[in-house]
C-alpha positions, 0 to 999 in steps of 0.5 A: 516502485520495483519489482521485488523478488518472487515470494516477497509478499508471501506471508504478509499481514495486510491491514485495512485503510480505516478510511475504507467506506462499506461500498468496497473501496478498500486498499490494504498495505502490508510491510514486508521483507522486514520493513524494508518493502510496502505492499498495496493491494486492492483488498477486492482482489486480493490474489491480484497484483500489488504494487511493492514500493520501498519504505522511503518511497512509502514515507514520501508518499505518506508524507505527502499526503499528510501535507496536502499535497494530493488534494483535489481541486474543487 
C-alpha cells in the first residue's frame, strides 16, 4: 500500500462490491492513475480516506481471496 501523489483519486468512478448487504457494509474500489493504482473506500464515508494499493498488490490480494486464503475459522 503507498501514498500516491496528491489529486490521484480525483475523478475516479467507484463501484460498489456486489456482495454489499443493505445494512451499510459496503467497500467500494475505483481504478485510478490509468490502471496502475486501486482505490478503496468505505462507501459510508465517502470523503473519507481511501487506501490506494498498486495493481499487483491489488491482484494478489484478489487472488488470494479467490483461492481461500482469507476464510475465517470456524
Amino acid at each position: 500500500m503507498l501514498t500516491p501523489e496528491a489529486g490521484v483519486l480525483e475523478g475516479a468512478v467507484w463501484r460498489k462490491s456486489s456482495r454489499s448487504g443493505s445494512a451499510g457494509h459496503c467497500v467500494e474500489v475505483a481504478m485510478v492513475a490509468d490502471g496502475h493504482y486501486v482505490g478503496v473506500r468505505n462507501s459510508r464515508q465517502p470523503d473519507g480516506a481511501a487506501l490506494v494499493f498498486t495493481r499487483k498488490e491489488w491482484e494478489a490480494f484478489a487472488g488470494g481471496v479467490k483461492d481461500g486464503e482469507f476464510e475465517l475459522p470456524e
